[in-house]
N, C-alpha and C positions, 0 to 999 in steps of 0.2 A: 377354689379347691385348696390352694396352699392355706389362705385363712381357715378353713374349715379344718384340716388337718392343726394346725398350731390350736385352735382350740380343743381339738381332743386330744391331741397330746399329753396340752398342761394339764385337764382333767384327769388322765391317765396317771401322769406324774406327780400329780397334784394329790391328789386321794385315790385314783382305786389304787395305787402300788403303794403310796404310803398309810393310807389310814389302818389296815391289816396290820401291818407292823409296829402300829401302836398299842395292841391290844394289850391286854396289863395279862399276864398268863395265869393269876391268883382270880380276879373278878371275870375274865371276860371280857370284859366291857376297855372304852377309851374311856381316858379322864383328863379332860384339859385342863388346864391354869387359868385362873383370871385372875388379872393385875388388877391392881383397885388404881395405881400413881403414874401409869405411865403415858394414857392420851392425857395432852393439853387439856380437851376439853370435861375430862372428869369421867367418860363414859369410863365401862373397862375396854379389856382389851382382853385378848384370849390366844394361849399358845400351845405347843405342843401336845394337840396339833390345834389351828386357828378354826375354830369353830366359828367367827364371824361372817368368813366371808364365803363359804359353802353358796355357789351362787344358786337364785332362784328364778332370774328372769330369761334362762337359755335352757329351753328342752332338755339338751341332753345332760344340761349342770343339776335342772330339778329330779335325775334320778338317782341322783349321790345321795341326796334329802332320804331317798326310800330303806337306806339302808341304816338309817337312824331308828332302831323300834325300842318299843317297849320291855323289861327284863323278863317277862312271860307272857302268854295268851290271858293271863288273869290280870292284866295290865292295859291302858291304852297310853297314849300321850297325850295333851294336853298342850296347844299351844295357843298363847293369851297376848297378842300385840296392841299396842297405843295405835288409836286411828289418827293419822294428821296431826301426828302431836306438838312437831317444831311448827305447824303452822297455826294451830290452836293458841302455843305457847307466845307465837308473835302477836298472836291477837291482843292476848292481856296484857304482853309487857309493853305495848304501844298504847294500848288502851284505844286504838283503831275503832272504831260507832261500825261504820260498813263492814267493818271484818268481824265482830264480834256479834253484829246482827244476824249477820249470814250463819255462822255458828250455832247462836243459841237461838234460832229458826228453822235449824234443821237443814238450812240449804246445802247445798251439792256447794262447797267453795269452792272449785274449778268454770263450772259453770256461774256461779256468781259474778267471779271475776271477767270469765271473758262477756257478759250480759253488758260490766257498765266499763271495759276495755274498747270492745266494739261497737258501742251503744246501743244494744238491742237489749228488747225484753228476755225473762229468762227461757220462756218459752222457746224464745226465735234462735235459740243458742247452736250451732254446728259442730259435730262431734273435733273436726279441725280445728274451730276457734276454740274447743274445750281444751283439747290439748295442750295448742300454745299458749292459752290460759294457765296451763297446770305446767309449761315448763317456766314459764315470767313468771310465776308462785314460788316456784324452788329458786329460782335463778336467782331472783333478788334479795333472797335469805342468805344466800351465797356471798352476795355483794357481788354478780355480774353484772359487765355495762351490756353496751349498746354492741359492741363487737363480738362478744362472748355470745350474746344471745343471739342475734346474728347469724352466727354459727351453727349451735345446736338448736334452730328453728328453718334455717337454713334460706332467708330473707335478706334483702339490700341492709344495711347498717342503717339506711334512712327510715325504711320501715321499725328495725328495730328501736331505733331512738322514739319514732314516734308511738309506740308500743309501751315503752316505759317510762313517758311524758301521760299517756292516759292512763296509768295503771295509778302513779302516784296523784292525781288528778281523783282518781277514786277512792283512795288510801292515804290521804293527805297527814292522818296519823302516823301512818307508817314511816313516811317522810320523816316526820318531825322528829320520831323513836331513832333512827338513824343518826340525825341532825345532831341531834343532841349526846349519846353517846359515845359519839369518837369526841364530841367537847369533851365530854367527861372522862374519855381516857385519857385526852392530850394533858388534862389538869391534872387528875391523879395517878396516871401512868397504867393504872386497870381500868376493868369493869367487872360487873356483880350478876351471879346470876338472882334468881329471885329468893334463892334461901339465903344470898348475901356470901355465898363463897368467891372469891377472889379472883381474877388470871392475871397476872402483869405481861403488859406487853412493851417492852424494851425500847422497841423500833419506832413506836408510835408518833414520835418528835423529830425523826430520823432525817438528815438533811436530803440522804437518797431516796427519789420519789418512787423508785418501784416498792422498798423496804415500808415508806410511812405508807404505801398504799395496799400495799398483803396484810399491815398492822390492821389498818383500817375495818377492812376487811374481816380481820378475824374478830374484832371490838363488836363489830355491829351481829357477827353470828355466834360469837360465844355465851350470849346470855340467854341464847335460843336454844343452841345445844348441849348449854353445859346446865342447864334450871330440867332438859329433858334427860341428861345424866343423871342431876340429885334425886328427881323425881322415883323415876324406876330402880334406884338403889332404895329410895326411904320405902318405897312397895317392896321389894324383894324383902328388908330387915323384915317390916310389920309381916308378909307371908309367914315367913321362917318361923316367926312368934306364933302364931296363931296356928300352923302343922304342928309345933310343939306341944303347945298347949291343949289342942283336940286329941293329943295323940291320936294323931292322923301319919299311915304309913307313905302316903304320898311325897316324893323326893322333888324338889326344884332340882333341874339335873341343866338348866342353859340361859344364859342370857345375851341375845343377839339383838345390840342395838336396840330397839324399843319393843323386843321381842321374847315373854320368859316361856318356856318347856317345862312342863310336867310329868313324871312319870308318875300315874294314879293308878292304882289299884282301881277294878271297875265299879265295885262295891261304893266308896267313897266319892266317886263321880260326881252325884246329886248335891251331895255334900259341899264339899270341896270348892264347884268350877263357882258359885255365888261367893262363896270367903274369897277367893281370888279378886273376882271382878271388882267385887265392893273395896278390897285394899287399893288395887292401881289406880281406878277411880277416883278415889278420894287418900292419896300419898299425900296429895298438897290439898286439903278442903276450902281453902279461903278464892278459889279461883273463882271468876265470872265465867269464864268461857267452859261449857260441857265439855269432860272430858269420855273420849270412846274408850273399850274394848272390846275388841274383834276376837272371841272365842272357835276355837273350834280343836277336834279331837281326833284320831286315827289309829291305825294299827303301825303307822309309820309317820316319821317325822313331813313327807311329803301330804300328806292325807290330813293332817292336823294344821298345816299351816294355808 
């Protein structure tokens, strides 16, 4: 009951008593800031008020989302997310065969993974081992060990070591992708994401092993999520050009993480939701690995997403 009250609280405090108070009293409407410099890893970042992190995986946080609409009833929303993107992204930049098969086959990559984790067919897969397939997926784009995962799978540390002895066993790419560029931070002091933009990491050489091992850490996941930053920036420019250009009244009105919002006029719907898919789709055209978009539309930011 005390946790359940601290989380409506902060919802309380959080947005319904302050978002009201940001309303612009000439439009109506919020209008937040995005920083293009200020994450490390290139994404933006969004303030007053943080439209990022409006949560969506807690009931009572997905009814904040509803109060996000359209400027009229002659209006819907539009909202257009990357399916799996850091993990698509890991595929190409390892150049992974198993992971990049699974992909451009159309397979479930959770269920893939846990098929040759546990060595069963894909068929024989358990929605259980899909799971712990799908958190050793995120975990180790993370750069968690065997404690870490442990933890949020909630298994003996030996199970989890041996969990992530078969994972790279099946992703021996991935291994190697890893392997190799913390070499390449320690020698040049960064790494790249795939459009070749920069992060220098200071610590990388660092004689304190918690420091060279957070550097590490962030070496092996920054050219995952900072190539997924360049990405959805180089789509939102080409958007913008191409609403311009149609003279199309449609606004890009959010960008959350690998997530952009639309406010469309209902008229230009038909229009429109194809110019979109086909930009995010194809920001970066040279990739092997398919890229998703997850469409969908409402009278509310809840309903669209």
């Amino acid at each position: 009951m005390i946790l359940d009250y601290r989380k409506l609280a902060k919802l309380k405090s959080t947005y319904v008593d302050a978002l009201p108070k940001l309303i612009n009293p000439k439009t109506g409407r919020i209008h937040s800031s995005f920083n293009q410099a200020r994450a490390a890893t290139g994404r933006l970042s969004s303030d007053n008020p943080n439209l990022q992190n409006i949560p969506i995986r807690d009931e009572a946080g997905r009814k904040i989302r509803k109060a996000f609409e359209p400027r009229d009833e002659n209006h819907v929303l539009l909202a257009a997310d990357y399916s799996q993107i850091e993990l698509r992204l890991i595929a190409e930049i390892s150049q992974d065969e198993a992971m990049l098969d699974a992909f451009v086959n159309g397979h479930d990559i959770h269920q893939a993974t846990a098929a040759g984790v546990f060595n069963k067919k894909l068929d024989e897969v358990t929605p259980d081992e899909r799971r712990a397939a799908k958190t050793v997926n995120f975990a180790i784009i993370y750069g968690a060990g065997a404690t870490n995962l442990s933890k949020q799978l909630n298994i003996p540390r030996k199970e989890a070591t041996v969990l992530i002895e078969n994972y790279f066993k099946q992703y021996k790419g991935l291994k190697k992708y890893m392997t190799e560029t913390v070499e390449f931070a320690r020698e040049h002091g960064y790494v790249l994401t795939l459009m070749g933009r920069r992060r220098y990491l200071r610590d990388i050489n660092a004689r304190n092993g918690l420091e060279r091992s957070n550097s590490e850490r962030i070496a092996i996941n920054t050219p995952i999520q900072g190539t997924a930053a360049d990405m959805i920036k180089v789509a939102m420019i080409n958007i913008h050009r191409a609403l311009k250009e149609g003279n199309f009244k449609t606004k890009m009105i959010m960008q959350v993480h690998d997530e952009l919002v639309f406010d469309i006029p209902k008229e230009e719907l038909e229009k429109v939701s194809p110019i979109i898919e086909d930009l995010m789709k194809n920001a970066m055209p040279q990739l092997k690995v398919p890229i998703l978009v997850g469409m969908d539309t409402g009278k509310n930011w809840l309903e669209a997403h």
